[in-house]
C-alpha positions as a printed Julia matrix, in Angstrom:
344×3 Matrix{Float64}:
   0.0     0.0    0.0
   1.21    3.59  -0.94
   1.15    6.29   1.31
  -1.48    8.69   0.92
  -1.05   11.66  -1.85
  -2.9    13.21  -3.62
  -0.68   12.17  -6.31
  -0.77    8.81  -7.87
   1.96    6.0   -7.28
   4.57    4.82  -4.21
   6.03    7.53  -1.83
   9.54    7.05  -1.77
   9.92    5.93   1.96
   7.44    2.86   0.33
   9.64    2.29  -2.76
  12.48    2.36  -0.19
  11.69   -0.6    2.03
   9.29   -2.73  -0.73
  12.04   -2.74  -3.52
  15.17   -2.24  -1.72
  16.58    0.42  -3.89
  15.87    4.09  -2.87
  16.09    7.49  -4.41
  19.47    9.46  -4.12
  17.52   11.61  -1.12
  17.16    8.15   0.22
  20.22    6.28   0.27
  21.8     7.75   3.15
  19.04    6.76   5.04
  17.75    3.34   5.51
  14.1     2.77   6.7
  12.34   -0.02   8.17
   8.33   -0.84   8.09
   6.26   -2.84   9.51
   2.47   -3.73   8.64
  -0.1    -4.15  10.72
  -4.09   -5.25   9.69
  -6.97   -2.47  10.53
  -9.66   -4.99  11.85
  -9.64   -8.65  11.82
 -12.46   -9.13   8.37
 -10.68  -11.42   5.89
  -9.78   -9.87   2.28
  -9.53   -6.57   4.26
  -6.9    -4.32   2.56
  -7.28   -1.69   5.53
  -3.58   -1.63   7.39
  -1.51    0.55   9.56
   2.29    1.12   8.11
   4.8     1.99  10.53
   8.17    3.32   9.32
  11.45    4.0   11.37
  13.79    6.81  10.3
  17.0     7.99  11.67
  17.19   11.4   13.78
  15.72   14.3   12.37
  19.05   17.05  13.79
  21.2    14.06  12.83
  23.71   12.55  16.19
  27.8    11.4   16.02
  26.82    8.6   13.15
  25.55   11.51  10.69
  23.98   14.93   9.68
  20.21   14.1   10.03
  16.97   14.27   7.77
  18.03   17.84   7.76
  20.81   17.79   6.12
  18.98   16.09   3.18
  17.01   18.67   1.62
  15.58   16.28  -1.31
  14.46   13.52   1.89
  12.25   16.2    3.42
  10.85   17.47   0.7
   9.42   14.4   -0.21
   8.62   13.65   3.55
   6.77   17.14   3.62
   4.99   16.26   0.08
   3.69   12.97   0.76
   2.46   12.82   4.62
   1.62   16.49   4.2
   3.65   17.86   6.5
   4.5    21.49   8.03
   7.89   22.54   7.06
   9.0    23.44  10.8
   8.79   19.66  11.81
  11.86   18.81   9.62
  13.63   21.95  11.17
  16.26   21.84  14.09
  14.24   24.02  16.15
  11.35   21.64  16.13
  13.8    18.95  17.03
  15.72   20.96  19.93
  11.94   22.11  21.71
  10.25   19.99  24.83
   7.26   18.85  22.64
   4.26   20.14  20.17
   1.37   18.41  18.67
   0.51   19.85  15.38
  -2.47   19.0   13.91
  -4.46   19.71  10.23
  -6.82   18.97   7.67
  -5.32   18.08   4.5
  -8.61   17.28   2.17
 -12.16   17.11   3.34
 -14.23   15.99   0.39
 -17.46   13.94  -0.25
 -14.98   11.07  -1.88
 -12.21   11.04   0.94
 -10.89   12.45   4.15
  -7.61   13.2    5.07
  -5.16   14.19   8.38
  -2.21   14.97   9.34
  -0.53   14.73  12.78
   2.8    15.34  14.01
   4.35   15.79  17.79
   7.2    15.66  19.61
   7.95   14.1   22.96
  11.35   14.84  24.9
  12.25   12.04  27.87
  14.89   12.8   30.54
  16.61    9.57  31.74
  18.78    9.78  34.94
  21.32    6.86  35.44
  24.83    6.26  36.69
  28.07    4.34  35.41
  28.97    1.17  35.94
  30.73    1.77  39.38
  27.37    3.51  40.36
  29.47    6.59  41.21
  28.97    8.9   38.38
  25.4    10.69  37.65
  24.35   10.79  33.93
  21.11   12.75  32.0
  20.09   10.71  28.65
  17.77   12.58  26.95
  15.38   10.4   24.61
  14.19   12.07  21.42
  10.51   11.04  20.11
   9.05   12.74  17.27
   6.09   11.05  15.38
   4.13   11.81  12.28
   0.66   10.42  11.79
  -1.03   10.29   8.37
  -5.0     9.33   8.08
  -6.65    8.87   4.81
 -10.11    7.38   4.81
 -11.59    6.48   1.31
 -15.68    7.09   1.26
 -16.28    5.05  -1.94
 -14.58    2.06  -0.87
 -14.35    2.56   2.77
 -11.16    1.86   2.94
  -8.88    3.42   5.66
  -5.01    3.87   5.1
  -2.26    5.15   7.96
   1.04    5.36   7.97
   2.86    6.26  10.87
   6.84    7.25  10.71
   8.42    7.41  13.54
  12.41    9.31  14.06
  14.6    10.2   16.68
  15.34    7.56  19.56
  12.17    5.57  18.22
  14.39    2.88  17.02
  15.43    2.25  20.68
  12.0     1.9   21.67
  10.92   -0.19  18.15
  10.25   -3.4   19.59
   7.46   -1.44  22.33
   6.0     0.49  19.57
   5.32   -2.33  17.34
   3.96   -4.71  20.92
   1.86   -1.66  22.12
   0.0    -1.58  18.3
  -0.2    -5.46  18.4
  -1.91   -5.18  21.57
  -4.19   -2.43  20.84
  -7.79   -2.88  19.0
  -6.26   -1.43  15.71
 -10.18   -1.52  14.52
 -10.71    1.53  16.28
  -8.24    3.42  14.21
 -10.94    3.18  11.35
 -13.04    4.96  13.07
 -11.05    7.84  14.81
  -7.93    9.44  13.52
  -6.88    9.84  16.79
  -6.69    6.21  17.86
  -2.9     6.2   16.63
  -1.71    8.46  19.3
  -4.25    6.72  21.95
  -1.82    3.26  21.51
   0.72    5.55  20.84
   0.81    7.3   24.2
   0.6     4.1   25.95
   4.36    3.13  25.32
   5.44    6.78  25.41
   3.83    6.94  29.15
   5.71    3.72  29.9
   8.9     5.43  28.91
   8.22    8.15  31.35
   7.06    5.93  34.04
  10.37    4.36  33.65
  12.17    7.29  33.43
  10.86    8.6   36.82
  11.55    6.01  38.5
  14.96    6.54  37.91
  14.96    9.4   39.9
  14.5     7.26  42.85
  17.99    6.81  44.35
  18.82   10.35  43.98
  15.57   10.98  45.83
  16.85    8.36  48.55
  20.08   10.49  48.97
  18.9    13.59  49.16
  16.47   12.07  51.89
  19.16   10.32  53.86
  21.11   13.56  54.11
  18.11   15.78  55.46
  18.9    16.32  58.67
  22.11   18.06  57.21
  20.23   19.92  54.37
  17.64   20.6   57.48
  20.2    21.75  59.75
  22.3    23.87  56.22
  19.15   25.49  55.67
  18.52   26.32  59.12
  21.96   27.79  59.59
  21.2    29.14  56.2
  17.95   31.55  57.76
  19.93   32.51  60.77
  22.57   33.82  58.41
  20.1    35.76  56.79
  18.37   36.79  59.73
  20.91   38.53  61.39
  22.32   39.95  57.71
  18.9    41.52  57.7
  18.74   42.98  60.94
  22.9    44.4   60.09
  21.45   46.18  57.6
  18.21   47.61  59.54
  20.84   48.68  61.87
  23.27   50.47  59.3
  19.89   52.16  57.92
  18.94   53.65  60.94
  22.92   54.53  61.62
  22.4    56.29  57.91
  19.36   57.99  59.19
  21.13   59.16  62.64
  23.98   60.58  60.58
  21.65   62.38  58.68
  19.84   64.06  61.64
  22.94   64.81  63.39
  24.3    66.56  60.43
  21.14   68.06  59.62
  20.9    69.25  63.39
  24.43   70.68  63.43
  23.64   72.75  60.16
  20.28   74.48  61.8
  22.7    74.89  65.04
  25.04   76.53  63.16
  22.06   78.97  60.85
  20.66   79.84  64.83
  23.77   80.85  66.4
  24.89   83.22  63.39
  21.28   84.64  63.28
  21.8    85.15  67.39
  25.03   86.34  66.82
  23.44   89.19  64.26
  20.4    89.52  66.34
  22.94   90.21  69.61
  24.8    92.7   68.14
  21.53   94.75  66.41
  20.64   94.58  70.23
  23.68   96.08  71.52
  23.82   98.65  68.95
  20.42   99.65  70.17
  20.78   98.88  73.45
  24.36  101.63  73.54
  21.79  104.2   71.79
  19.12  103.77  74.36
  21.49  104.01  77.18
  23.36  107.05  75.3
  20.4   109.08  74.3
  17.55  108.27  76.94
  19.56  110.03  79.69
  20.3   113.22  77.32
  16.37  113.35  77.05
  15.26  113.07  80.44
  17.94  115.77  81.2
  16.65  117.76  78.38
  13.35  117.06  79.83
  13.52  117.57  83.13
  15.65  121.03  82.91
  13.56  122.24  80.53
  15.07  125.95  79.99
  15.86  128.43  78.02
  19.79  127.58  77.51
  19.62  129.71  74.45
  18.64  132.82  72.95
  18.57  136.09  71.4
  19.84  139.17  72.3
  18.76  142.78  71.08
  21.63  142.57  68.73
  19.47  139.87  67.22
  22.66  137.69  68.37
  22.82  134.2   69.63
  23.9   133.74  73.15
  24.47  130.55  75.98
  22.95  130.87  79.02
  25.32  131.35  81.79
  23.59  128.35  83.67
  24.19  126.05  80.41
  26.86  123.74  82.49
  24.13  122.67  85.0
  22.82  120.92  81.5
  26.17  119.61  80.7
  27.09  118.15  84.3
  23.64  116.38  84.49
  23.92  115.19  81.42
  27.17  113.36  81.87
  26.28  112.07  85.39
  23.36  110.67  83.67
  24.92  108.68  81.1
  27.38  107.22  83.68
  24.47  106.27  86.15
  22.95  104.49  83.29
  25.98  102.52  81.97
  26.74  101.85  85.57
  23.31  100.44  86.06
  23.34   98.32  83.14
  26.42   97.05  83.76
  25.59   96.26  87.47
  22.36   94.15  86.21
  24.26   92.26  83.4
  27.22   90.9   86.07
  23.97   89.98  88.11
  22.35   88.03  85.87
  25.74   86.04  84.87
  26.3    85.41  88.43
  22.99   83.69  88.95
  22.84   81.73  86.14
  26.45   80.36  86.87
  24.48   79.75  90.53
């Protein structure tokens, strides 16, 4: 049976493993096939093809499908296939499931499937002393073509990557499974399909349980690390609440000193406007009470129309300059008072 096309004759991956000789895009690459019967009728030509093809990024044995530009083009052609599948960056991503309607028609139906599974494998050496990863590579292409004349059903599944480690499952787990349901439902393929896939992942976490062991055994010290671990951290935190607030005290100090500094030069202005005024009070407010209080005529005008002092006028002068002295000597006297009791 030929793949599905919409073309007529043998894909090339058929010609490949039915004749023995392959295309030039082919001979790099050797395929294997095995068939399997849709349903259990007699004279039933419905069957499920599974082919096996080397890694699609290639490993140390060769360059990959990708390197073959011819291969995938006829791999994209006849199952129908998106061009990023064939692509490194399909190959080097955790896993996709791409899925699309080739043909829907009144004489046939036709899908396309492909995904990508990516399986982490932990083991040791031989001496059981060295840890490993092993990373298994599954990528899987599904073609459905159902025939509504003749009822027929065709699918072809190719399988790359590490599926050749894993043939012997994948061709058990399809034995096993009720192929007659993939008449019926395109999606049956992947329902067996996933069955051995899930068994690889059951086995590979179980391989995880030794480490798992370890890491159990040595708890206590992780528990008592961690522990040690928080304290650390604890009193880093705390170290640096303190240094915050001894940033913060700085500040305020500093700020503090700067208004100290702004109040005594404004006290050291406002002190000496005071004793400015304070020496023109004490001058001047004697004068005036003199003036006042020996309120005469120290002055005047003769006949002559000429200016002339009193002959009393040093009574004025005398009382003035007793006055200033009584004042000074009064201020002076309450100032040395006032230092004396607040030294008290």
């Amino acid at each position: 049976m030929s793949a599905p096309s919409a073309s007529k004759g043998s894909s090339p991956i058929v010609q490949a493993t039915e004749e023995g000789e392959s295309p030039a895009s082919m001979r790099a690459h050797a395929a294997k096939r095995a068939r399997l019967r849709l349903g259990n009728a007699e004279g039933q030509d419905d069957e499920l093809q599974i082919y096996l093809l080397p890694n699609i990024a290639g490993d140390t044995e060769g360059q990959g499908l990708v390197g073959d530009a011819d291969l995938c083009r006829d791999l994209e052609t006849k199952l129908h296939l998106e061009p990023f599948f064939l692509t490194h960056q399909a190959w080097n991503s955790n896993g996709f499931f791409i899925d699309q309607q080739v043909s829907r028609s009144e004489s046939q139906d036709i899908n396309s499937y492909a995904t990508r599974f990516l399986i982490k494998f932990l083991g040791t050496d031989e001496d059981e002393t060295v840890q490993y990863n092993r990373w298994l590579f599954l990528s899987f292409s599904v073609l459905w073509a159902r025939n509504h004349h003749t009822k027929k059903v065709s699918c072809v599944l190719v399988c790359y990557d590490g599926s050749e480690e894993i043939q012997s499952e994948i061709i058990k787990g399809f034995r096993q499974y009720p192929l007659a349901n993939i008449k019926d439902n395109p999606y049956a393929v992947y329902d067996a399909l996933l069955r051995v896939i899930i068994w690889q992942y059951n086995k590979a976490l179980w391989l995880f349980r030794e480490p798992i062991r370890t890491i159990e055994k040595a708890s206590s010290i992780t528990s008592r690390f961690l522990e040690n671990l928080k304290n650390r951290a604890d009193v880093f935190s705390k170290r640096v609440e303190n240094e915050i607030k001894l940033a913060d005290n700085m500040v305020n100090v500093l700020q503090l000193k700067i208004n100290q500094e702004l109040l005594e030069e404004s006290r050291d202005e406002s002190k000496d406007l005071t004793k400015f005024v304070t020496n023109l009070t004490l001058f001047f407010l004697p004068i005036t009470f003199v003036s006042g209080f020996w309120g005469m005529n120290l002055l005047g005008l003769g006949d002559d129309r000429l200016l002339f002092f009193s002959p009393h006028i040093w009574i004025f002068v005398v009382s003035a300059v007793i006055s200033v002295v009584l004042s000074y000597a009064a201020w002076y006297l309450v100032l040395k008072f006032t230092k004396a009791t607040k030294r008290k």
